[in-house]
N, C-alpha and C positions, 0 to 999 in steps of 0.2 A: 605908135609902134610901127616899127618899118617891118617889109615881108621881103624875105628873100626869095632869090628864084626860084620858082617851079614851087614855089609854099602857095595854096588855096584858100580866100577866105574864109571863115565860120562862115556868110552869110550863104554863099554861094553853096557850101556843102548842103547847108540846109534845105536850100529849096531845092537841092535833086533828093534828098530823102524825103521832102514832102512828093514830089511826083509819084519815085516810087510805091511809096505809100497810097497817094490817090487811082494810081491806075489800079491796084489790088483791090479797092473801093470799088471803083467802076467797073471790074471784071467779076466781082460777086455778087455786084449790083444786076450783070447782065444774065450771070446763069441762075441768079432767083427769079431774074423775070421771065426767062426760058421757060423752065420749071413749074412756074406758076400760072402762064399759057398754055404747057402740054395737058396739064392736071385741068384748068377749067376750063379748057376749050376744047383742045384734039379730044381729051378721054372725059369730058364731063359726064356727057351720057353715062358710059359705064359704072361711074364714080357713085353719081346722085342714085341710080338703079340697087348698087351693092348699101348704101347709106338706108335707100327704103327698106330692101330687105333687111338689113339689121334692126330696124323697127317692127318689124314681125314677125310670130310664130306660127310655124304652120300647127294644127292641131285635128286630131283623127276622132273621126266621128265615127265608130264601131257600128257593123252593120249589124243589124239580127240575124241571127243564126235561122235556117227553116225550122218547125215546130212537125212534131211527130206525132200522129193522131194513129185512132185504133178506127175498122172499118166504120166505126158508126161516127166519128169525127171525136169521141174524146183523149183529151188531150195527154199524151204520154210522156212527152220531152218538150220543153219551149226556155225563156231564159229568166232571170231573177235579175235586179239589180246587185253586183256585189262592187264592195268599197273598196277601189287599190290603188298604190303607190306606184308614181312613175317618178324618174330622176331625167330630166334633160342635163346633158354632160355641159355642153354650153354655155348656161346659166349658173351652173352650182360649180359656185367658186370656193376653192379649197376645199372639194367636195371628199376626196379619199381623205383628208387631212380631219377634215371638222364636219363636214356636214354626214357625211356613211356612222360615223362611230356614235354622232345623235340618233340617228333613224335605227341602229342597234339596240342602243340604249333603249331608248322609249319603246320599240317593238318588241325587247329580249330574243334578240337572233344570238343562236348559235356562233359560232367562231366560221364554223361550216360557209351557209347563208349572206354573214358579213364578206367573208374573202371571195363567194361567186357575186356580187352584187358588185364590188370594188375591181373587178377582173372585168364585167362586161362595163364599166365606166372608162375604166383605163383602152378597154380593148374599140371604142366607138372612135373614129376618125373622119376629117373629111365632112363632109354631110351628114353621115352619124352624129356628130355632136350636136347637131338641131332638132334628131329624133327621139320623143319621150321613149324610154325603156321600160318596163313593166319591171318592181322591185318585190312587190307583195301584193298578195290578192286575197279577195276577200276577207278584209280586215272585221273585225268584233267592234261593233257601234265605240264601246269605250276606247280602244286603240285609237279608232281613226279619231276622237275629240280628242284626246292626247296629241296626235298630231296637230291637227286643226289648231290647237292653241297653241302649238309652240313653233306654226307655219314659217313667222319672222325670224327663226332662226335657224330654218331648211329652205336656202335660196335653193331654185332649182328645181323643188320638189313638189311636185301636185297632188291632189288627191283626187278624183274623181270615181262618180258611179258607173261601171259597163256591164255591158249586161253579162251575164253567166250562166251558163249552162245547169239547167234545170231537170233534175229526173224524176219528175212527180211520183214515180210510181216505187222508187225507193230499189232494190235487191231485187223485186220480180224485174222479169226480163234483162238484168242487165247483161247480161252474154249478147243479148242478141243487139240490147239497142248501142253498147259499148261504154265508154266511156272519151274524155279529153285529155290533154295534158301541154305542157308547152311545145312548142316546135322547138327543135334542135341546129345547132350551125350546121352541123352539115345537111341537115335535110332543106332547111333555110336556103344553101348554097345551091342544091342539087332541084329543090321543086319551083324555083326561079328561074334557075338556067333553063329547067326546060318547058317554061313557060307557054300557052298560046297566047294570044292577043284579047280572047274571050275570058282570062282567067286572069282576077285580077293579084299582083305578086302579095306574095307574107312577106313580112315585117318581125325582126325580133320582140320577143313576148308573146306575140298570136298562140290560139289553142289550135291547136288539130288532133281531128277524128285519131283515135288511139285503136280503137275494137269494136266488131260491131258493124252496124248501122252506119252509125259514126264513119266511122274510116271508108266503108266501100264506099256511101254514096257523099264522103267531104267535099268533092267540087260541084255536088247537087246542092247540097244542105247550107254552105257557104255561101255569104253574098259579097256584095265589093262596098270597103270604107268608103265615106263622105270626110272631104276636113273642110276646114273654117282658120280660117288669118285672121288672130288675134294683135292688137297690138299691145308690147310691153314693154317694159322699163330694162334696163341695162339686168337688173336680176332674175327677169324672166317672167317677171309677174304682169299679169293682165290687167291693161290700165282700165280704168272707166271715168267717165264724164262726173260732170259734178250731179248728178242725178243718181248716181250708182247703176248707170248702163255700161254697158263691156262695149267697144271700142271693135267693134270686126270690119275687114276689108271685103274679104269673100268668102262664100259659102257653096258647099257642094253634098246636097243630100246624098246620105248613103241608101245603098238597094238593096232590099234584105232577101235573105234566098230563098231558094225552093221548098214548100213543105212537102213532107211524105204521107203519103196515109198508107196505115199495115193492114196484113189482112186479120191482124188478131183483134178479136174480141175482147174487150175488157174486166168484160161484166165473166166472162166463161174461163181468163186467165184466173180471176179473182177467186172463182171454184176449184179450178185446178192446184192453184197456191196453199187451198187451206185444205185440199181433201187429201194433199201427199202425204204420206203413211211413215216417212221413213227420215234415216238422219240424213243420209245422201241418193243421189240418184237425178232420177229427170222423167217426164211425162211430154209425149207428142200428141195434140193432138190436129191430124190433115182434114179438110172437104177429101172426100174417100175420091170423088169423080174429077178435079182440079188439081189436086194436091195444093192448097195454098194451106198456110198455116195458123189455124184457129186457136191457139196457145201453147204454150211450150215453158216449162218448167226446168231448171236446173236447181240441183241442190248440194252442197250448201252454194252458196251465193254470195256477192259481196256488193258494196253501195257504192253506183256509181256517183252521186257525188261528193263523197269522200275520195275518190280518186281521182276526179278531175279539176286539179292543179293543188289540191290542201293537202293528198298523204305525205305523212313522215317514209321516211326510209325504213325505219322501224316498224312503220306498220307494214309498209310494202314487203317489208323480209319477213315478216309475222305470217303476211297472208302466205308468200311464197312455199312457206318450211311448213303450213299448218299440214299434217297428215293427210285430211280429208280433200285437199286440193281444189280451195274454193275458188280458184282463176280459172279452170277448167270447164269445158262448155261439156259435161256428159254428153250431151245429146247427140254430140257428134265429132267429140275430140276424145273420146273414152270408149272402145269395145271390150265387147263381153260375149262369155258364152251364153246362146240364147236359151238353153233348157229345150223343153217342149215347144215351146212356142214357134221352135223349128220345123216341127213336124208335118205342120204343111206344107214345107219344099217336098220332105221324103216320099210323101204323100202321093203330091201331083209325079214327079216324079218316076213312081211307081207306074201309074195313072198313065202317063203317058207311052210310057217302055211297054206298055201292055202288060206289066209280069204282074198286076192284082187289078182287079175290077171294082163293085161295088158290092158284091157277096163273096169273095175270097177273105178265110178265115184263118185262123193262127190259133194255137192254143197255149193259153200262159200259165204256167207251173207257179210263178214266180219268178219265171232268168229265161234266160237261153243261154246252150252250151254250144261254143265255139271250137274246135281243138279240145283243149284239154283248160281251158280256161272259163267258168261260168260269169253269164254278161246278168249280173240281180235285176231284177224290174223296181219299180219303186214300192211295189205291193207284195210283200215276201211271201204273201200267201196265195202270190196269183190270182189273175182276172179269168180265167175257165175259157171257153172259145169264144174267138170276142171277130168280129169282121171291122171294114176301115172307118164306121160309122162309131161303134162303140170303142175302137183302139183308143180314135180322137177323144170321143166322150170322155172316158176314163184316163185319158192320157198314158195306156198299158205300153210298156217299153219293150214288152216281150215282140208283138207285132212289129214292130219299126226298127226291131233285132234282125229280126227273121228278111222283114221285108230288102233290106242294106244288104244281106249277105247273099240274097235272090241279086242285089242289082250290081253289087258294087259303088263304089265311091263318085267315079266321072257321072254317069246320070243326075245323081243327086246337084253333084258341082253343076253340071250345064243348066238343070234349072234354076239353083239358086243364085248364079250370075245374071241367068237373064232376068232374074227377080230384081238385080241389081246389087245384089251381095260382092263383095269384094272389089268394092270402086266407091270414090266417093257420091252424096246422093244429088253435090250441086248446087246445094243452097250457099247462094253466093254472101251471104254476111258475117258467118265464119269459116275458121279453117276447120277441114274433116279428115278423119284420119280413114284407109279404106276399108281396116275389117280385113279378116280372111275368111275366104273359101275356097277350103283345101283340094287336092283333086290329086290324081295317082304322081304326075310330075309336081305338084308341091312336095309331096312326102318324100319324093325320091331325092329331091335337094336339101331337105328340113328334118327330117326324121331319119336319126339312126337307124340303119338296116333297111331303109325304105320303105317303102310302099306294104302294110298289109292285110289281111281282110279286117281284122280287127277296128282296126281304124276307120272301117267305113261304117261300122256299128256303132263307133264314140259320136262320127259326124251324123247320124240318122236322127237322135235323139239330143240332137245343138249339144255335144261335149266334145270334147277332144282340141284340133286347132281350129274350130270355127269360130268367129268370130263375127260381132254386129254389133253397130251403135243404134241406139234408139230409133233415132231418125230411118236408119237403113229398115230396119223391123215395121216401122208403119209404111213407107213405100210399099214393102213387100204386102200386106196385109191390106192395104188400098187397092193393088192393084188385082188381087184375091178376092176383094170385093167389087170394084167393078168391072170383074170380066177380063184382066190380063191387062189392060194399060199402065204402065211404070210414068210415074209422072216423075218432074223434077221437083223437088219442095219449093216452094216461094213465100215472102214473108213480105214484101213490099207491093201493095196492088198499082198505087197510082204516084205520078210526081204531081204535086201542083203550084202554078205559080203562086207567090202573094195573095193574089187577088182572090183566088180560089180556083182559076179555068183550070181545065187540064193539060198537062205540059206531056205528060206519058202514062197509058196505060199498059200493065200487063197481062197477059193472057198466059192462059196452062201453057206450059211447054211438057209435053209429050215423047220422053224418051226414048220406049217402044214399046211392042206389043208383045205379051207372051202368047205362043198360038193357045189357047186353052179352050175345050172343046163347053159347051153350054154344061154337057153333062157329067165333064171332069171337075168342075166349075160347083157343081151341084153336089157329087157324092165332097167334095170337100166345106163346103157350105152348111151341109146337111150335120156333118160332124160336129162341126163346128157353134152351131148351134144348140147340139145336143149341151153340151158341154155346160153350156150356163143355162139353159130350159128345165134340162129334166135331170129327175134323181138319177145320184149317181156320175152325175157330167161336176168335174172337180172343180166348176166355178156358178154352183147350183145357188147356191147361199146369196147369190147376187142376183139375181136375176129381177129384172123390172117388171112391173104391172103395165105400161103402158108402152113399152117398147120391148121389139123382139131385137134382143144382142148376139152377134154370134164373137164370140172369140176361143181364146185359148190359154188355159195358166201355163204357167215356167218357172220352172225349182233347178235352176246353174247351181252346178256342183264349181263351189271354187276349191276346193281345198280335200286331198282325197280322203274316203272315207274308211273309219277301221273297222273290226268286226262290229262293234257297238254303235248303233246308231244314237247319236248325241240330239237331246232338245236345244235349238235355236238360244236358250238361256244357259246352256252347259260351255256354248263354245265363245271363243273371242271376236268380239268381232271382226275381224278383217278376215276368218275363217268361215264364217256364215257365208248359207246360200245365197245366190241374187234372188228376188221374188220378181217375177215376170207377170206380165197378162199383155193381150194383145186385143184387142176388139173392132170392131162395126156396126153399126147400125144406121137402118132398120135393116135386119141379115137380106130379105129379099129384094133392096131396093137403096144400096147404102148410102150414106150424104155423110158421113163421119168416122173414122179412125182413131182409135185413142191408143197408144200404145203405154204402160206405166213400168219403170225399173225402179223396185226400191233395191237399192246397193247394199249386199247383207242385210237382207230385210227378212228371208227365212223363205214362206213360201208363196207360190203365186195365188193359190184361192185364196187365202184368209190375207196378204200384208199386200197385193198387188188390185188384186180384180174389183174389191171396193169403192177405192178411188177413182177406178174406170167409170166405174156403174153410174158415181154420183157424176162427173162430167159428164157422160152419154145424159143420164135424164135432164142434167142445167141445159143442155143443147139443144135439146128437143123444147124446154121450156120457151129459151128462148126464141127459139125459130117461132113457136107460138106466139109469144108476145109483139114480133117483127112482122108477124102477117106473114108469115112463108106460106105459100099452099103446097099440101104436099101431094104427090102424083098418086101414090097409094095409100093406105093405113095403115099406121106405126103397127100396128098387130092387127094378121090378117085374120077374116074369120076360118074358124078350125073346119077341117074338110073330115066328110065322113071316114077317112081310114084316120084319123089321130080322136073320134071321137069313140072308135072303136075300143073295150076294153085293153087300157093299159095306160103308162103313163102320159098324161098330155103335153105338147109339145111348148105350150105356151101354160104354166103354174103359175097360182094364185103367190106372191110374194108373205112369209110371216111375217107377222108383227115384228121380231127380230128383224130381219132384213130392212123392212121398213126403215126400221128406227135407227140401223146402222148408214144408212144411205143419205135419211134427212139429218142423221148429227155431219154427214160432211158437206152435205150444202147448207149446212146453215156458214152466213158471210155478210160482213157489211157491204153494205151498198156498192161501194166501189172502189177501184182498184187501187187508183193514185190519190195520192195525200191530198188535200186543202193546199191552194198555194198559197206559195210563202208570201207573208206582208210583208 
């Protein structure tokens, strides 16, 4: 075949399409060997570094929480192993699809529980996706073997034991020692950010201190996680040798935190707990001379740990809405009219303004008439002339009428602020609310028509707007007993490390001094005294054999009364009186304060002073059993003018008495539970 001009052979075309073709060959031959130079050589390092780590997991070794002992080292708070669920997002593949709606299933979560567990899965990015998240805690032995056997088909999902916060001692104390719960994103955000360098950061899922103990002293009680570089399989699972050893690169012990030791007594909270009288209310008791805190009782009360990380919402709204308000710390988040047991502000008071002495007398009809309006006593048949010794004794309302409308209102208020009345008392483990004491510029802001005399006769006798929390009533009464020092309460004596040294001790802190003369000091003492020694004093019926008690009962009027006075069983509850008592001992030399509010409880001698009696005598037992020496004798000997015809200052206790005193210290051994196996 012949070719015309400018016609190309096949052959020739061909082999310019074979070039084109080979140099296209040669030019992707050149950029995979580019490629595959930059990758193992320029970046190998980084390559092979990102390659190791994808062969392992970092894994958090939970540090022990510090452990909470009472002065004598037993133990109050420490931790329990409990069984819980983590999801690494990383590993658990198709895990919102297949693996959340298994761990539902088998667990029986709520719709609730499933959609926040799938939210903080979805919501982990970055880095997150390599850190385990905490999904459920404290699983029921039979749960976690449910899981456990059907592991192979929750990639992703671990089980392990960590430790858990332990409240050996159950509803006692839990106001004061608190409770846990999980930490939140935004606090997560905000107690990161503002991190030191000495505080090691939270992690989503961590507990933190909630109330209490707990919360003030969390970066005490806190210690810093340990992890450990497991290695695993593309699922996330920990590989092990043909021996069935776990496969770790490195290891880093956690530091476990600081313990605390309290100043409360276990053995004498344990008294306090079974001698309270009533449905609600609270019980202080302070060292009269330190103010530290030797038991402390709220009632009703709730379990911290049921609350820390296990309540339902349900139960949380249970507690919330229950009438009796058992979140509430009485002691110092609840005031109340104090009754009588005011009456030693009015008292001193007096005492000080010069307008009564120690044989200045009153006489009580039954009332006193103010205006045109009669002030009842609680004795409608009146007390006859009675002076500051037997007012107290008797608790006669007529005198501390009389005496208010001699002084006016501002007196009374300047002492009972300086007592510490109308401020909070300080004790830094919960919040305090501060009470009122009213004064002529209160009423003039607070009280219709202002300020007038009337009102200084409601405050003489703790009615009216006065107000006090427990806690605030033993301050004052501490410091009544030893001579005008206001201390601050305190409940934590010492930090200590691990090991047991000491890291921080604390000492009284010292508010102020009331000026109080030895002798104002003594006609109120002497009263006071009266009152639970000798016949006739409205808290006689209690009175101990081997110690001499001074206090004071208290009948708070909550709700006014009509002409007819109604029995404690006639009215409704929430209408009933407070039952008060206040106390000290040994009266001449005090080492103890007990202060008891049973809440609508009725009255202070028979539903309050009781309870006192039997903590005053477990404290004296104890300090017995501890080898205390004590400076003088719980009861002094009787001096010729009390041996003189009439009644004696220190009586023989009846059998009655007796027997109501030993049925409230009878008490098992001790406070907190058996720990949990």
């Amino acid at each position: 075949m012949k070719l015309k001009l400018g016609q190309k052979s096949e052959g020739k075309e061909l082999r310019v399409r074979l070039v084109v073709l080979g140099a296209f060959f040669v030019l992707g031959l050149l950029v995979l060997a580019v490629n595959l130079y930059r990758l193992m050589v320029v970046r190998y390092e980084e390559f092979f570094a990102l390659s190791i780590d994808n062969q392992f997991k970092d894994v958090r070794l939970r540090a022990p929480r510090g452990v909470v002992r009472d002065r004598r080292g037993e133990v109050l708070v420490d931790a329990r192993p409990s069984l819980d669920v983590f999801i690494t997002p990383a590993f658990c593949q198709r895990c919102v699809q297949e693996v959340i709606p298994r761990l539902a299933g088998y667990l029986r979560w709520e719709d609730e529980q499933r959609a926040r567990v799938e939210a903080m899965v979805k919501g982990a990015h970055g880095p997150q996706r390599y850190q385990p998240l905490v999904v459920a805690v404290d699983l029921k032995r039979d749960d976690f073997d449910v899981l456990l056997s059907h592991q192979h088909l929750l990639p992703g999902v671990d089980l392990d034991p960590v430790p858990h916060r332990n409240y050996r001692a159950g509803a006692a104390l839990a106001h004061v020692v608190g409770y846990m719960n999980e930490i939140t994103q935004d606090e997560l955000t905000r107690l990161n950010g503002a991190r030191s360098y000495d505080r090691p950061p939270y992690a989503m899922g961590d507990y933190i201190g909630r109330r209490g103990i707990e919360r003030t002293y969390e970066s005490t009680l806190r210690g810093t996680d340990g992890w450990v570089k497991h290695v695993v399989n593309a699922r996330g699972e920990v590989m092990r040798d043909g021996k069935g050893s776990v496969h770790e690169r490195d290891r880093v012990a956690p530091r476990p935190g600081n313990n605390l030791v309290l100043s409360i007594d276990a053995r004498l909270q344990l008294t306090a707990e079974q001698a309270f009288p009533g449905t609600a209310g609270a019980i202080v008791v302070l060292e009269s001379t330190t103010g530290f805190v030797r038991a402390i009782v709220n009632r009703p009360s709730f379990d911290p740990n049921e609350m820390t990380g296990r309540v339902s919402s349900q139960r949380l709204a249970a507690l919330s809405k229950d009438p009796l308000e058992p979140l509430v710390f009485r002691a110092g988040q609840n005031h109340y009219s104090p009754g009588s047991t005011f009456k030693v502000v009015t008292l001193l008071a007096g005492l000080q303004s010069g307008v009564v002495h120690e044989h200045s007398q009153a006489s009580c009809g039954g009332g006193y008439r103010l205006g045109s309006r009669f002030w009842r006593c609680h004795k409608e048949s009146g007390h006859g002339l009675v002076s500051a010794r037997s007012a107290m004794q008797m608790s006669c309302d007529t005198y501390f009428y009389r005496l208010s409308d001699m002084l006016g209102i501002d007196p009374i208020a300047k002492v009972g602020k300086a007592l510490g009345l109308g401020a909070i008392t300080g004790l830094d483990v919960v919040g305090e609310v501060p009470g009122i004491m009213p004064d002529t510029a209160y009423h003039q802001k607070a009280t219709p028509g202002g300020y007038t005399k009337g009102l200084a006769l409601n405050t003489a006798i703790g009615q009216g707007d006065v107000n006090v929390t427990p806690l605030q009533l033993a301050v004052v009464y501490s410091a009544i007993a030893n001579g005008g020092d206001v201390y601050q309460p305190q409940i934590v004596r010492r930090v200590e490390r691990p090991d047991g040294t000491v890291k921080q001790e604390f000492t009284p802190k010292l508010v102020r001094h009331l000026d109080i003369t030895p002798e104002q000091r003594s006609i109120v003492v002497e009263g006071l005294k009266a009152v639970v020694n000798e016949p006739g004093g409205t808290a006689f019926r209690v009175r101990l054999k081997d110690v001499v008690m001074a206090g004071k009962t208290g009948t708070a009027q909550v709700a006014r009364l009509g002409d007819k006075r109604l029995k404690k069983e006639e009215m409704d509850y929430f209408e009933r009186d407070h039952a008060w008592f206040a106390a000290f001992a040994p009266a001449d030399a005090p080492r103890v304060t007990v202060v008891v509010l049973n809440e609508h409880g009725g009255h202070g001698g028979s539903d309050a002073a009781p309870a006192a009696a039997a903590i005053v005598q477990k404290f004296f037992e104890l300090e017995r059993l501890d080898g205390v020496a004590f400076d003088r004798p719980l009861v002094p000997a009787p001096s010729p003018a009390v041996t003189a015809p009439g009644p004696a200052l220190v009586a023989q206790p009846s059998p009655e008495v007796d027997a109501g005193v030993e049925a409230a210290l009878s008490a098992t051994p001790s406070l907190v539970r058996p720990e949990v196996q």
